[in-house]
N, C-alpha and C positions, 0 to 999 in steps of 0.2 A: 435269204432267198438267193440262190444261185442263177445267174443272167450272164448275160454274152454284157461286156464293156461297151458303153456309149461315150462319145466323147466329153459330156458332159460330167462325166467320172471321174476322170484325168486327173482332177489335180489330190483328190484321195489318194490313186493309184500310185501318183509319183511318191506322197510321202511316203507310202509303205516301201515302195522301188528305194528311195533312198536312206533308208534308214534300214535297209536289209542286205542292202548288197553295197560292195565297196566298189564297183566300178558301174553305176547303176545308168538304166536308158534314160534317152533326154526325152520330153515329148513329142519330138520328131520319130522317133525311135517307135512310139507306141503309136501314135495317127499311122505312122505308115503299114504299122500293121493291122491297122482297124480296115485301113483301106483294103488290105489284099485279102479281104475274108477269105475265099477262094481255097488259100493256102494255109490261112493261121486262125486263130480262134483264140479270143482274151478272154476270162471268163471272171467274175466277181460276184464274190457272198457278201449281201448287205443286209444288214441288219439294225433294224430302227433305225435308218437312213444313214446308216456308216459301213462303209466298206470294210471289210474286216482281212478279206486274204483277196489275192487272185490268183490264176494258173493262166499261162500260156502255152498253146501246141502249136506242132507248125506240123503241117502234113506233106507225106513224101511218098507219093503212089501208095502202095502198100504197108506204109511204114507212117509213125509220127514219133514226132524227139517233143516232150518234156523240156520246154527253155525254160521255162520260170513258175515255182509257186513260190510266194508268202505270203506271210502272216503280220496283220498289224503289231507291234512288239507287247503292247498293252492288253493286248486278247491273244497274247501264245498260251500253249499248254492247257486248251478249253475244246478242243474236238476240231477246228477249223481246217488247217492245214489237214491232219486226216478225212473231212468229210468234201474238200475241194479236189483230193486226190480221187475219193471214189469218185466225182462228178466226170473229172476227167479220164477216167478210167473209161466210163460209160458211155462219155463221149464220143471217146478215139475209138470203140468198137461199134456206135452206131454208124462212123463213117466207113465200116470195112475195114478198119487198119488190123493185120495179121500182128504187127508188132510194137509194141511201145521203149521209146529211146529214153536214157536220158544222162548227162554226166553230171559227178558232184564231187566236192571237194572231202579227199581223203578223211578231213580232221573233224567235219562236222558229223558227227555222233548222232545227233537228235535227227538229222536231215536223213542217214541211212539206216535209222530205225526204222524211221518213218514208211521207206518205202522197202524195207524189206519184208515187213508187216504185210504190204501189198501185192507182195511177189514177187519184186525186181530183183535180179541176180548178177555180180558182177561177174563183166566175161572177160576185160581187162582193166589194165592202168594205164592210163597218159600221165608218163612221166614230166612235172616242172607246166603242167596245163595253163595253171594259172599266172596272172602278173606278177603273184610274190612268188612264186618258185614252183608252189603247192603241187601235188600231184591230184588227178582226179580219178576215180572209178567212174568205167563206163558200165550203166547198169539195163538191162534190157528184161520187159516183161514182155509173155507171149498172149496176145488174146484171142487165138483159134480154138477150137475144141469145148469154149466154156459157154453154158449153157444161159441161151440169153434168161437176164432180169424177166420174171413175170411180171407181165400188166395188166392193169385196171384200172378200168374204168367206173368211174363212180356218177352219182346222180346226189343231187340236194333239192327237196323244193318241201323243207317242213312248216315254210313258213311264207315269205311276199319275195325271197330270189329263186328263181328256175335256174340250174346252174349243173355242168357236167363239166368233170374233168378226166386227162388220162394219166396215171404215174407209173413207175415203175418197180420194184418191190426195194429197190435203192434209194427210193427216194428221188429218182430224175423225175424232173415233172416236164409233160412233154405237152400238155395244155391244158390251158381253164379258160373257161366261159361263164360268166355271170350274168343276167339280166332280172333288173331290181323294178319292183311295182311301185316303190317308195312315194313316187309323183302321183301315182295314180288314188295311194293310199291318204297321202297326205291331205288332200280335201276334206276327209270325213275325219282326221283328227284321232284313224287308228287304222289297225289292219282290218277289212271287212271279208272273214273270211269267205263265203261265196266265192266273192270276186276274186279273192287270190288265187280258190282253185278254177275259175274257168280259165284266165290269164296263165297256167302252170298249161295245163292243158293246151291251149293255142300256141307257146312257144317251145315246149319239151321238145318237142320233135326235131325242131330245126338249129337249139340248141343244142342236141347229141350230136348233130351230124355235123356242127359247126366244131365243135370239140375234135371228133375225130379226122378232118380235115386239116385242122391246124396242128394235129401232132403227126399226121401224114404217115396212119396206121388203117389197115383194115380192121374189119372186125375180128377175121382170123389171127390177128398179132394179139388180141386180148386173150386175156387167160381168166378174166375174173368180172363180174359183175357187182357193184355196190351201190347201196341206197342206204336213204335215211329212215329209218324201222320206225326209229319215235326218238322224243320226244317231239310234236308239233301239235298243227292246226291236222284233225282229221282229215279233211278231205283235201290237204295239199300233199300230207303225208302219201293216201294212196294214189295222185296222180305219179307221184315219183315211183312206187313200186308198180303201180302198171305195166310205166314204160323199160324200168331194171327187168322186170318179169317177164317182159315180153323178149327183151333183148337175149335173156337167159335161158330163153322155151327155143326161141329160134335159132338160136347159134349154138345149143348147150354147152353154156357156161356157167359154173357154179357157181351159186349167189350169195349175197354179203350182205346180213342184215347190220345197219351200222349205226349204233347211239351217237345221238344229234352232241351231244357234249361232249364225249370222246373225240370226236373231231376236234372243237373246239381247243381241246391240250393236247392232241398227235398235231398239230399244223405245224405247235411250237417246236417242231422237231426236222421243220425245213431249216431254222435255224442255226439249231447245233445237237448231238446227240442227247439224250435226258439221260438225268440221273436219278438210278430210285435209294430210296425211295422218296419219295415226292409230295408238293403240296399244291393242288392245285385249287387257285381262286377262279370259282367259275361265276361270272358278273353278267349277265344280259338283262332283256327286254320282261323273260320269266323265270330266270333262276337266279341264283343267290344260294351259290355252297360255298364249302370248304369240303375236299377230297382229298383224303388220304390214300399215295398209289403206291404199294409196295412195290408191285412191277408192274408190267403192261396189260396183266390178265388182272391185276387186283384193285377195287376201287371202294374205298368206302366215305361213305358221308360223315363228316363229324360236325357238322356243320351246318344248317341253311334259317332259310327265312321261314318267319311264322306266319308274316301275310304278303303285303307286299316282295315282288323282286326290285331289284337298284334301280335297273333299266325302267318297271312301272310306272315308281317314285318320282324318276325324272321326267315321265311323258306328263303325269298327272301335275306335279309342280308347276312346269311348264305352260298347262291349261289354267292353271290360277293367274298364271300372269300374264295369261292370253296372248301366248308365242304360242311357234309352228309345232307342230308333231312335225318328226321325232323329238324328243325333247333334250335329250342329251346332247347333243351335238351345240343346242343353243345356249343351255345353260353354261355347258363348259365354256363359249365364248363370250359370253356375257360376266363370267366370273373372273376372268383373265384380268376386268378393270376394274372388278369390284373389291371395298376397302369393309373394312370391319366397319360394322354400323347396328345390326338386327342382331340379336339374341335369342339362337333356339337352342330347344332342348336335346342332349343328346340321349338317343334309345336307350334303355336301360334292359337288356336282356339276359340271363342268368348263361353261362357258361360260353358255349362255343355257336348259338344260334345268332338270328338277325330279325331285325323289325322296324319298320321301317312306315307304316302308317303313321304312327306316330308325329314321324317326321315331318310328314306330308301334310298331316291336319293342324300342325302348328305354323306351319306355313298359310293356310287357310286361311289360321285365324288373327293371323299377325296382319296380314292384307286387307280382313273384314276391319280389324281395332284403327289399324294407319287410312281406311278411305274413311268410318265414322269418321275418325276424330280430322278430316277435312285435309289429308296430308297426302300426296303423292307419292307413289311408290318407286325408291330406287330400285330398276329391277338389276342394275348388277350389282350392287352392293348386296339384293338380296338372293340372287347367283349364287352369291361367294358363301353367305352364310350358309346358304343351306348344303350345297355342295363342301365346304370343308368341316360338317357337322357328318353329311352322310359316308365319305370317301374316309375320313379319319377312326371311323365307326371299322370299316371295312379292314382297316390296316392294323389297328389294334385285337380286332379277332383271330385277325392271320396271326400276328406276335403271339400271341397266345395259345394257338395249335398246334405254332414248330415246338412253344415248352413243354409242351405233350407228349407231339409225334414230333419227334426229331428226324428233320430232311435235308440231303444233301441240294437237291432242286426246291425251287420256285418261281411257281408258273401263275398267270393269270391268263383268262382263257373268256371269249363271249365278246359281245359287241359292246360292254362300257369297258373291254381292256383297251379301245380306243384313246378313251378320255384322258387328254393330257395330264392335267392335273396329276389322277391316279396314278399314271407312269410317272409322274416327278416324287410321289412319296414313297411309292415301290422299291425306287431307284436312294432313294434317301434312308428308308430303313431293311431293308435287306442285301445291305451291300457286300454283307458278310456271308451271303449263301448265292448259289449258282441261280440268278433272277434270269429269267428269259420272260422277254415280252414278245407278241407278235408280231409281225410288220404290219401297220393301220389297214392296207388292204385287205387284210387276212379274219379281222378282230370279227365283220358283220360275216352274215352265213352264205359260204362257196363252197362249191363239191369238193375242191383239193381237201381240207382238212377231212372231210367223207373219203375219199383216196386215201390221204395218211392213215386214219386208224383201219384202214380194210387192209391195209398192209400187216396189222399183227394179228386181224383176223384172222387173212388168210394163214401165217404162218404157223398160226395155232391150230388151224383147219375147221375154225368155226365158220359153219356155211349153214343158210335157211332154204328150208323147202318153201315150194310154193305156195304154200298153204299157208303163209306166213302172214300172220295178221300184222297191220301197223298197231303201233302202240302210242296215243295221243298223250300218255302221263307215263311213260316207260320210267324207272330208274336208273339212274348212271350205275348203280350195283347189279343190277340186271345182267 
């Protein structure tokens, strides 16, 4: 996720600053340009809480110079440095700049790939530029004449978040808004749908406008409308197309019906660009695949659950051992201290599916046998069981569909790609393929990942008439 630099960054920013450049800034150097926003702008791609590149501009009336992008040295040659360049690209023309500066050193090759790729041209040489003698090309891109990025705006409420965001077809995100029912849900020990749609209802309205004021766009700057089609809860599903429908009747703008999952694996692509073809593990509260993505228009399932979803599993477990809904979120803390002790069974299911009841009712009845027989229940030791019984279930299926479908990406996608754990095994057995995780913010359901896939919507020019039913059980092949 691409962000403006806060000082709390700095000492990231340094290591990359000095292990990229041989005459690198001190942090006086970078504070005082935090201070002078005005004139300069730092900007940093973080990913799973690591700072991966940054870019700096410095503005000059009608002009900005390009002082600095790089790359953590550990994450070159992976999209970064190219998808910080577009950022800044999209930057220096929201501010008016007619023209983009910048100079680089003759020798480096990869650095005037880079940006000739993006249009920069050189229009001279500063002979001896550098300390050690080097020469620089000065190289200059023009950004008058080029037609802005289309926007959209997108809506989420398939489920207990009302949430709207605006992007832009580059991927700049220019704002999100979220507000979760979670507290209100959490009393009753689940989502009660009713209430989630009267609650979708009371707040949609004043979250669009809140959206749109924080990306400090009319509605005339938007080019596009998107909502969440289906999968959800029915009647939160059409509180969100109401208000998509309405916004697109009254401004005519073309409307985006957009799969609740799809979101889910285009967010991962605030990231870094995807590679297809693709595996994505989709893990939440009701699903449980594995998706095979050729490219961006193609999805198939080879994969899912017979009864139970993962996310279920843990809210139910969780009620055995009489913690909070949501249940994920506890079990993963409770397993953090939990040691081997409980013995459960692992799912036994034929090829590429999941199942996951199973799991759950041995948990039941391990709790029933340990209070008869007069014994107290460790519950994070029993966390841990049952969690590295279900999460290793998960990782073993995956192993088993890239032998299949062989993919250059791997993605996990939904609200249990939160859970720690799963990201430490993720990270342990596919270290040999392009793993993208999301940033935790990202994992529970927000419009931006609805923004993200209306982006290949639009470009493919799939758009819904009004008439457009929601779809409570839609399929990601859909």
């Amino acid at each position: 996720m691409i962000e403006l630099l806060k000082e709390e960054d700095l000492d990231q920013v340094l290591e990359i600053e000095n292990e990229s450049f041989s005459n690198p800034w001190s942090r006086k150097n970078f504070l005082s340009e935090i201070a002078n926003n005005d004139l300069s702008e730092i900007y940093v791609d973080i990913v799973d809480g690591e700072i991966v590149a940054y870019g700096d501009l410095w503005y000059m009336f009608e002009n900005c110079d390009l002082t600095k992008i790089a790359v953590r040295k550990a994450q070159r040659h992976k999209g970064y440095g190219r998808k910080m360049m577009k950022h800044l690209i999209s930057a220096a023309r929201r501010r008016g700049c007619e023209f983009m500066h910048l100079e680089v050193n003759v020798n480096n090759k990869e650095a005037l790939s880079l940006y000739e790729k993006d249009g920069f041209e050189v229009v001279r040489t500063r002979k001896r530029y550098y300390e050690n003698g080097d020469d620089a090309y000065d190289m200059i891109r023009g950004l008058l004449g080029e037609e802005e990025p289309k926007k959209i705006l997108a809506i989420e409420s398939s489920c207990d978040e009302t949430a709207c965001a605006i992007v832009d077809e580059e991927l700049n995100v220019l704002s999100s808004v979220v507000t979760s029912q979670i507290d209100v849900h959490a009393r009753f020990g689940g989502v009660i749908p009713e209430v989630a749609s009267r609650m979708h209802v009371e707040q949609i309205s004043t979250i669009i406008k809140e959206a749109i004021d924080k990306a400090q766009v009319s509605m005339d700057d938007i080019d596009a409308i998107a909502y969440t089609i289906g999968p959800g809860l029915i009647g939160s599903l059409h509180v969100g197309a109401i208000g998509a429908k309405s916004l697109a009747f009254f401004y005519d703008k073309p409307l985006i019906g957009v799969h609740h999952l799809k979101g889910h694996i285009f967010i991962n692509e605030l990231i870094k660009p995807l590679q297809y073809p693709m595996m994505a593990l989709v893990v939440s509260g009701g699903h449980t695949e594995l998706v095979y993505i050729e490219n961006d228009q193609s999805f198939k399932i080879i994969g899912t659950t017979l009864d139970d979803a993962i996310g279920e599993a843990y809210d139910k477990v969780a009620r055995v051992m009489k913690e909070a809904y949501p249940g994920g979120p506890v079990i993963d803390r409770l397993a953090k201290t939990g040691k081997p002790h409980y013995q459960l069974p692992t799912p036994k299911v034929d090829g590429l599916n999941f199942s996951f009841s199973g799991l759950k009712n041995a948990v039941l009845q391990l709790v029933k046998k340990e209070e008869s027989a007069g014994n107290t229940i460790n519950k994070e030791d029993l966390a841990y069981a049952f969690q590295e019984v279900a999460l290793n279930t998960l990782v073993k299926k995956t192993k088993s569909a890239l032998e299949q479908y062989p993919c250059k990406s791997v993605v996990i996608a939904g609200g249990v790609a939160a859970n720690s754990r799963l990201r430490e095994l993720m990270k342990e057995n596919f270290a040999d393929h392009d793993l993208i995780l999301p940033p935790l913010k990202y994992c529970t359901d927000n419009a931006l990942m609805i923004a993200c896939a209306a982006v290949h919507y639009l470009k493919a020019g799939k758009f819904v008439g009004f008439d457009a039913s929601s779809m409570p059980s839609m399929s990601i092949e859909d």
